[in-house]
N, C-alpha and C positions, 0 to 999 in steps of 0.2 A: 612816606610821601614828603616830597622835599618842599620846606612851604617859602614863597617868594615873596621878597622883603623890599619897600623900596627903601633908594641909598640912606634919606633922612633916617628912617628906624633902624637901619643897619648901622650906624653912626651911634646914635643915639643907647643901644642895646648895647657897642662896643664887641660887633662881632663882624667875622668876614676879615675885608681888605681893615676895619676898623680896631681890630682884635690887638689885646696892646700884650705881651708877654713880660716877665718881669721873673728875678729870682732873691731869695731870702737866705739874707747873712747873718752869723751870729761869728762870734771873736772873744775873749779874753785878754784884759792886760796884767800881764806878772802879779803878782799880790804885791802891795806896797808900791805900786805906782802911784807916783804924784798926782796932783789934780792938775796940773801943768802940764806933765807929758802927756795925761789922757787930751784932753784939749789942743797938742801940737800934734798928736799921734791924727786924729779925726781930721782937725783940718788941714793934714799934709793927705790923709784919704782924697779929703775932697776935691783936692785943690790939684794933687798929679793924676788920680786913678776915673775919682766920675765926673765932674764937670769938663776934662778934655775932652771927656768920649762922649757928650751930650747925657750923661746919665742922671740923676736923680737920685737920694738917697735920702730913706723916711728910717729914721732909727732913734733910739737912745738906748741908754747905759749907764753905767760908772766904772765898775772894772770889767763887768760885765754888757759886751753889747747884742742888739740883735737889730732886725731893721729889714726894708724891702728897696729892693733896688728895678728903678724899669728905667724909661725914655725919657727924657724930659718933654719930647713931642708924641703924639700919637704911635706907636712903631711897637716894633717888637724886639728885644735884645737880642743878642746871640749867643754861643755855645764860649767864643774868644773872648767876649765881655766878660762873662762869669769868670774867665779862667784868667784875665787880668786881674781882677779883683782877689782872686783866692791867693795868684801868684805876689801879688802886691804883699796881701796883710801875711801871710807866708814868711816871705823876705822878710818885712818886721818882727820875725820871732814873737807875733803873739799865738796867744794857746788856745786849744779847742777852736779853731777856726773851721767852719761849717761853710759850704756854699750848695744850696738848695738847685734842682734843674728846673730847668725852664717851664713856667705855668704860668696862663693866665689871670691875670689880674684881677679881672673886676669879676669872675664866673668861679677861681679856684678856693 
């Protein structure tokens, strides 16, 4: 039985038209990377890959990173976000680069 919600709870709950989607990255940089290049490497991430696309990115690391990436607005990413991001850190030859499918944020 399908139970009916109004919008404020459906908001609130983060589900429905409200439902935010989101995907988790993990990466490697070469052993013996600088503490420099980690720091230029992240924020040429940011700076060409998820802030143009409206994206958002919760992470840390040192040689090793991992992290969750969604919307910066309410929204739900898509299948070409994720495969920007893989295709990005990819092209920088870092290693073990991971990109998770699409799940739910606040419920996965």
């Amino acid at each position: 039985m399908a139970t009916q919600r109004s919008r404020r709870l459906r908001k609130k709950m983060h589900i429905d038209e409200f439902q935010e989607l989101g995907f988790s990255v993990s990466w490697s940089f070469p052993q013996g990377t600088s503490t420099d290049d980690i720091d230029a490497g992240v924020d040429a991430l940011i700076n060409e890959v998820i802030e143009p696309n409206g994206l958002a990115f919760d992470g840390s690391g040192y040689l090793q990173w991992e992290g969750l990436i969604c919307l910066q607005k309410t929204g739900k990413c898509t299948d070409e976000q994720r495969e920007q991001v893989r295709q990005w850190l990819e092209a920088r030859n870092l290693e073990n680069v991971t990109v998770t499918e699409l799940f739910d944020v606040w419920w996965d």
